[in-house]
C-alpha positions in Angstrom: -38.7 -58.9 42.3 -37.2 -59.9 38.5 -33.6 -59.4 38.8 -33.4 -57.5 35.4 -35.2 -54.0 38.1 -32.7 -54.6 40.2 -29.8 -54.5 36.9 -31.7 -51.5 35.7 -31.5 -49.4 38.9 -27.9 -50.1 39.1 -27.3 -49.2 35.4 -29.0 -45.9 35.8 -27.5 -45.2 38.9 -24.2 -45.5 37.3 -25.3 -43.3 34.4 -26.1 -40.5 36.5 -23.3 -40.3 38.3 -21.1 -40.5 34.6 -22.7 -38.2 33.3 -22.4 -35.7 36.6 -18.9 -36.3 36.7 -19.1 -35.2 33.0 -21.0 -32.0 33.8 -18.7 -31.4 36.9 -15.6 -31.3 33.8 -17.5 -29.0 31.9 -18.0 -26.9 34.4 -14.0 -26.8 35.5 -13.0 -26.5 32.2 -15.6 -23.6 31.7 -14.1 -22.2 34.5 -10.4 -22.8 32.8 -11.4 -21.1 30.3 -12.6 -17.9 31.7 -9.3 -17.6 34.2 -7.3 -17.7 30.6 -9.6 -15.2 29.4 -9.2 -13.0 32.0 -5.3 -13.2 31.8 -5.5 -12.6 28.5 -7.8 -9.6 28.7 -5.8 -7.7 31.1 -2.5 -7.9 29.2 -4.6 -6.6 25.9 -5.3 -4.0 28.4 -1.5 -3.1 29.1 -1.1 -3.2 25.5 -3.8 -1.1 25.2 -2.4 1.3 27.6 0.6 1.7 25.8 -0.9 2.0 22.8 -2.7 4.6 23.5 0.1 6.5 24.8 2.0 6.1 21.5 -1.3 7.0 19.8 -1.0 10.4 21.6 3.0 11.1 21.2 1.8 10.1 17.7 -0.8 12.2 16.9 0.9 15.3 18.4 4.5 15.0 16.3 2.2 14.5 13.2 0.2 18.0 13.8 3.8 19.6 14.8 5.3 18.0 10.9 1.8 19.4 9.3 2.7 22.8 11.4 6.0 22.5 10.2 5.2 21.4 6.5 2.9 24.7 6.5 5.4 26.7 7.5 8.2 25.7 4.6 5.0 26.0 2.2 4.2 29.4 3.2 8.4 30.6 3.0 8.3 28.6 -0.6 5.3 30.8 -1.2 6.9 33.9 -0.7 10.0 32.8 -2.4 8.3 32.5 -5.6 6.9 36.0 -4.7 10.2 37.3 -4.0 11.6 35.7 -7.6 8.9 37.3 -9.3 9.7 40.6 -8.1 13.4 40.2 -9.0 12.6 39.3 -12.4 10.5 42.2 -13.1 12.9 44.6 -11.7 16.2 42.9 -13.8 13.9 43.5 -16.7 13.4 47.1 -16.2 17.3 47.6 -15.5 18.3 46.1 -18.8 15.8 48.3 -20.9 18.4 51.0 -21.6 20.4 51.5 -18.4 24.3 51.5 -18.1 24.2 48.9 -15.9 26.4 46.1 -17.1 23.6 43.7 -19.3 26.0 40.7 -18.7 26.0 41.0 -14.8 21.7 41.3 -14.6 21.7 38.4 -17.0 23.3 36.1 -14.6 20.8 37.2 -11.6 18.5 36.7 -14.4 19.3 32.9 -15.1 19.9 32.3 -10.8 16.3 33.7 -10.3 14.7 31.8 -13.0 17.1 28.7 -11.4 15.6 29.1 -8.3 11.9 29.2 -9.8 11.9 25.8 -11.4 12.4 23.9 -7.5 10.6 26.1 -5.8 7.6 25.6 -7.8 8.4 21.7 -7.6 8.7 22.4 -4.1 5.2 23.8 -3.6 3.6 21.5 -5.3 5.2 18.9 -3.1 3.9 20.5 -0.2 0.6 20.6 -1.4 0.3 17.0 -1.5 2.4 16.3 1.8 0.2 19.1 3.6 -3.0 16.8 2.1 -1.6 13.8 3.0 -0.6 15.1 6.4 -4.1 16.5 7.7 -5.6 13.0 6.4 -3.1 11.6 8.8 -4.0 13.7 11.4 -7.8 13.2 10.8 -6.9 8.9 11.0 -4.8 9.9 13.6 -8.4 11.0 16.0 -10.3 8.2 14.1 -7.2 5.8 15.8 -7.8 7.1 19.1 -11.3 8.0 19.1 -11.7 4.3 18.2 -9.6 3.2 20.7 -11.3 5.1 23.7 -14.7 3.1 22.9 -12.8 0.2 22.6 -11.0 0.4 25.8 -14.3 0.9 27.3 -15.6 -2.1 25.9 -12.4 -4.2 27.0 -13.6 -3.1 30.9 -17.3 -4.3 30.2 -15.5 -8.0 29.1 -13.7 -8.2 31.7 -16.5 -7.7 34.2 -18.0 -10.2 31.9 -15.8 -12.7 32.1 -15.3 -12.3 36.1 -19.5 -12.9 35.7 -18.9 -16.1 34.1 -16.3 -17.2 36.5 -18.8 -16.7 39.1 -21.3 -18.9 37.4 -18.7 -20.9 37.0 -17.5 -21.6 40.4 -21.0 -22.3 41.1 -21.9 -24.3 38.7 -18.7 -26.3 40.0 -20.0 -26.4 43.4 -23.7 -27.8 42.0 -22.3 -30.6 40.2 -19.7 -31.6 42.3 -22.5 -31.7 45.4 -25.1 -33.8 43.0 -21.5 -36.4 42.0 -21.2 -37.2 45.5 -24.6 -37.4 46.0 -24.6 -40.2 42.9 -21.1 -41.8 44.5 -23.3 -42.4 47.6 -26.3 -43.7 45.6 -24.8 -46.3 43.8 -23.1 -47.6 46.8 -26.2 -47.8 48.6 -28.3 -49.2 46.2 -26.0 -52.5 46.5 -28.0 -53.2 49.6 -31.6 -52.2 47.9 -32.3 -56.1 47.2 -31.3 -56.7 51.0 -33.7 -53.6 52.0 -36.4 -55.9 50.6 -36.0 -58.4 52.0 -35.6 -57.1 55.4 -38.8 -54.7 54.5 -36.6 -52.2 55.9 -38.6 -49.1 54.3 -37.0 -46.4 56.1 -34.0 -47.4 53.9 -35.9 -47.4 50.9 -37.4 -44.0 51.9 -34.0 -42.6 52.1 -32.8 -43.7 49.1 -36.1 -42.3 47.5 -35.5 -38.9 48.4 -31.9 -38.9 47.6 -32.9 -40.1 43.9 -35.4 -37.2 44.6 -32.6 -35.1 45.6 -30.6 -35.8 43.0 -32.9 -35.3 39.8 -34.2 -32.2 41.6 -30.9 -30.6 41.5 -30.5 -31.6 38.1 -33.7 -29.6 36.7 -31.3 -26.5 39.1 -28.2 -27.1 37.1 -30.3 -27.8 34.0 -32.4 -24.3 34.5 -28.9 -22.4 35.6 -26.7 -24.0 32.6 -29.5 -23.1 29.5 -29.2 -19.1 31.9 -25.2 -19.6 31.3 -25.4 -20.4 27.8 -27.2 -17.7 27.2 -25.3 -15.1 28.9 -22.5 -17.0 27.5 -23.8 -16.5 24.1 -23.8 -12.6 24.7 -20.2 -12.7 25.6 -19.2 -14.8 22.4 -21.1 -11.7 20.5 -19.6 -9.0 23.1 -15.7 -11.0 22.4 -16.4 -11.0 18.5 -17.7 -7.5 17.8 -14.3 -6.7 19.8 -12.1 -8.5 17.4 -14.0 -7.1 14.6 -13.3 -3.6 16.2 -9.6 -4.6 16.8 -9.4 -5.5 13.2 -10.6 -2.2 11.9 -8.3 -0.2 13.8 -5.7 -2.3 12.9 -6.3 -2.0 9.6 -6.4 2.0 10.1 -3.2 1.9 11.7 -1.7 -0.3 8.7 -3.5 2.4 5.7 -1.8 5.5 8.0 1.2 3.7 7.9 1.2 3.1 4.0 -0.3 7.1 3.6 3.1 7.9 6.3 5.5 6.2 4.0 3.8 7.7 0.8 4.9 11.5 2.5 8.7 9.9 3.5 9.2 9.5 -0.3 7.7 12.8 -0.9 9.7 14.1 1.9 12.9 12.6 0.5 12.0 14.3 -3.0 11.6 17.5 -1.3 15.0 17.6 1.0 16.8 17.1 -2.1 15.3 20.5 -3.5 15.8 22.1 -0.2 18.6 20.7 0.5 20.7 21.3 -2.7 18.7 22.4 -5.6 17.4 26.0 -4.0 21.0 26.9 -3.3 22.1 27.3 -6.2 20.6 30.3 -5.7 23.2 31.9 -3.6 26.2 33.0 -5.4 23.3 35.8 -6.4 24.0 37.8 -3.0 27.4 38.6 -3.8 26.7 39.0 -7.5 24.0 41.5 -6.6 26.3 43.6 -5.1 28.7 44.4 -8.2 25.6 46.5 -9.4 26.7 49.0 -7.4 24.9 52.0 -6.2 26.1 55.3 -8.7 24.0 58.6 -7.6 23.9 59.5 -11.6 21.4 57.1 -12.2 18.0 57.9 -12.1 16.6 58.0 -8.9 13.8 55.4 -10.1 16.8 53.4 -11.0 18.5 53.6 -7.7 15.4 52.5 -5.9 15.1 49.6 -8.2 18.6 48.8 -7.7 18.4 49.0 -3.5 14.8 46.6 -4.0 16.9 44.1 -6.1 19.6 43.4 -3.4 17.2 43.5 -0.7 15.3 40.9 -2.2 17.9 38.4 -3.6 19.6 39.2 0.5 16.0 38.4 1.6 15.8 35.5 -1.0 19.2 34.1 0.5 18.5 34.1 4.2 14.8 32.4 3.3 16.7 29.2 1.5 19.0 29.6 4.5 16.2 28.8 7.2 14.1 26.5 5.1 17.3 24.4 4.7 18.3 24.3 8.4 14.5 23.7 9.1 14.0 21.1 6.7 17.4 19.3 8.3 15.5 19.7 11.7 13.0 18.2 9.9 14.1 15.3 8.9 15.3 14.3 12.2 11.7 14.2 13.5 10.4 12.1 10.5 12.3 9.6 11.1 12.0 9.2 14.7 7.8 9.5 13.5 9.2 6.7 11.6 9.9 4.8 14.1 7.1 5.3 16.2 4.5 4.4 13.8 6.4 1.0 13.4 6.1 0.4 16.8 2.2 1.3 16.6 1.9 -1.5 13.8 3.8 -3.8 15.9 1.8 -3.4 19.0 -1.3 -3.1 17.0 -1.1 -7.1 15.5 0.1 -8.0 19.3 -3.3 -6.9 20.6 -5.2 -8.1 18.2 -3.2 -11.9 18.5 -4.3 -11.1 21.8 -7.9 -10.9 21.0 -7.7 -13.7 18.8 -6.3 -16.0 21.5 -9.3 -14.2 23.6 -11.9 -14.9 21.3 -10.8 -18.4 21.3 -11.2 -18.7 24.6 -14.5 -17.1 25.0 -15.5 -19.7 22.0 -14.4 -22.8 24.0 -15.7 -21.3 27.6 -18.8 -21.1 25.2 -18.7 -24.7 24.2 -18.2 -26.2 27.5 -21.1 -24.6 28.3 -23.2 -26.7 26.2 -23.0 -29.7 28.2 -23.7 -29.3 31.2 -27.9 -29.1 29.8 -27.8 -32.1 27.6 -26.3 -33.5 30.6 -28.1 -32.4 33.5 -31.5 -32.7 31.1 -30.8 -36.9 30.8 -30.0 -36.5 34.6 -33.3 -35.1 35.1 -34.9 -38.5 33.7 -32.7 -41.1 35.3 -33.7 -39.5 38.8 -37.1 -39.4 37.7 -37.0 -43.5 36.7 -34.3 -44.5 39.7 -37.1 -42.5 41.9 -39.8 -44.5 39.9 -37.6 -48.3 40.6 -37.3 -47.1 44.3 -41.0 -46.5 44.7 -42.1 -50.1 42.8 -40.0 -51.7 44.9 -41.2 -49.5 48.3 -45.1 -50.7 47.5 -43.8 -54.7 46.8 -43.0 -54.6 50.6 -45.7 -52.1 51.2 
């Protein structure tokens, strides 16, 4: 038999075991690949945990600040009620009364002070009010978001414990079929002496594990196009999860931006709580030099008992809005702080998902080879199987 048959057989013997071992890589580095995904997966879901948490401490101090806003908007309201009412009764008392003109004319120019921030003041907390109720509204987008997402996270991971399944398997195909080629090659060596000898139960042996061999191939060939596809459908599964990560990210950064926009606001608004408004309060001492003289009019006297009951009612409303508005304060910064550390651990789960995507990508890859391989397998079984057989009917 021409020496060039017996230089082929040994040539594609030697292939098919190369390219095994190749397919056997693939297939442990597929594997590599889904154990790092799976790490990664379950800290994104301890991050995820703890986001979530913060999402709800979140969500509930920005509907208590809106609560509290409302509150402050509604004592401003009455406020500029309460100013209103002083200024029509001061102007009553000056037409014609003996009530000195010079005293009114000072409660005059403290109620007409305390007008000009309290109307600043409301319209403030029109726009903080706004911007907190579209906070609180992004606030159950955030979470609502994040509930589907966690659910997806727990269909990935059952994924990815699928692939490392396949994987293992596909581990324990190849590496069976390399030792099957390891034993091949060594024992076609002696298929020249097997001729010679017309030993054909050799040759039959050798037949069936070429056979064997290619026959497993078509297996690993068949499961590996399965595991690309399903592998495919994770790669999908992985991005549409970074794409979700990224739009809640990006939700998280435009609450921020709309949270910071209301701390300026906020600061504008302390400073008329704070200090402007109380100006205001030299009037409840001043309101009591009107005195109370029973030969006024009675309509007066009334009038006069109305004023100091307002500007005392005035006083003690800028007294509570102040101390609430310092109370205040102290929680908006601590929100501060929290939404900081929402933005923080928000870009640490998505590096997470990108490092996870990554993975998946590569796990994909991997994938890829184990066909082309196992498909060029398939035909150097088939022609070591065809070599085996010419050389079974030359002793036949």
């Amino acid at each position: 038999m021409n020496d060039s048959i017996f230089t082929d057989l040994h040539n594609k013997a030697e292939e098919f075991v190369s390219i095994t071992r190749l397919v056997n890589e693939s297939s442990k580095l597929r594997k590599t690949h889904s154990e790092q995904a799976i790490k990664l997966i379950r800290q994104s879901m301890e991050i995820s945990d703890i986001l979530t948490q913060e999402f709800d401490i979140i969500s509930r101090a920005n509907k208590t600040t809106r609560d509290q806003d409302t509150m402050v908007q509604n004592y401003c309201q009455i406020l500029e009620s309460n100013i209103r009412r002083q200024r029509e009764i001061i102007r009553d008392l000056m037409g014609g009364t003996s009530i000195d003109r010079a005293l009114l004319e000072q409660l005059e120019d403290l109620a007409q002070g305390l007008s000009q921030p309290v109307q600043k003041a409301i319209i403030l907390l029109h726009i903080i009010i706004q911007n907190d109720n579209d906070i609180i509204l992004m606030d159950n987008l955030i979470i609502n978001r994040k509930k589907f997402q966690r659910e997806s996270i727990d269909q990935l991971k059952k994924l990815a414990f699928r692939t490392l399944e396949d994987s293992d398997n596909a581990i324990r195909g190849s590496s069976s079929n390399l030792k099957r080629g390891i034993q091949l090659v060594k024992r076609l060596k002696d298929a020249r002496r097997y001729i010679e000898e017309n030993n054909r139960d050799e040759l039959l042996q050798l037949i069936d594990e070429a056979h064997t061999g290619w026959n497993i191939s078509v297996a690993v060939n068949r499961s590996s196009i399965t595991q690309l596809v399903f592998a495919e459908q994770v790669n999908q599964f992985t991005e549409k999860l970074h794409e979700d990560s990224i739009a809640i990210r990006d939700l998280v950064v435009a609450k921020h931006d709309l949270f910071n926009r209301n701390l300026e606001l906020m600061t504008e608004l302390t400073v008329i709580l704070s200090l402007e408004i109380k100006d205001f309060l030299p009037a409840l001492n001043l309101v009591d030099e009107v005195g109370y003289d029973l030969s006024l009019p009675k309509d007066i006297r009334f009038k006069i008992g109305d004023l100091t009951s307002y500007v005392a009612i005035a006083c003690a409303d800028i007294s509570f809005v102040s101390n609430l508005n310092f109370d205040m304060t102290d929680s908006i910064n601590l929100n501060a702080d929290l939404e900081k550390k929402s933005i923080d651990l928000t870009k640490i789960k998505l590096e997470y998902f990108g490092r996870i995507r990554e993975e998946v990508r590569n796990m994909t890859e991997v994938t890829k080879y184990p066909i082309e391989g196992s498909g060029r397998n398939i035909d150097n079984g088939k022609m070591l199987e065809s070599y085996l057989r010419e050389m079974l009917r030359q002793i036949a």
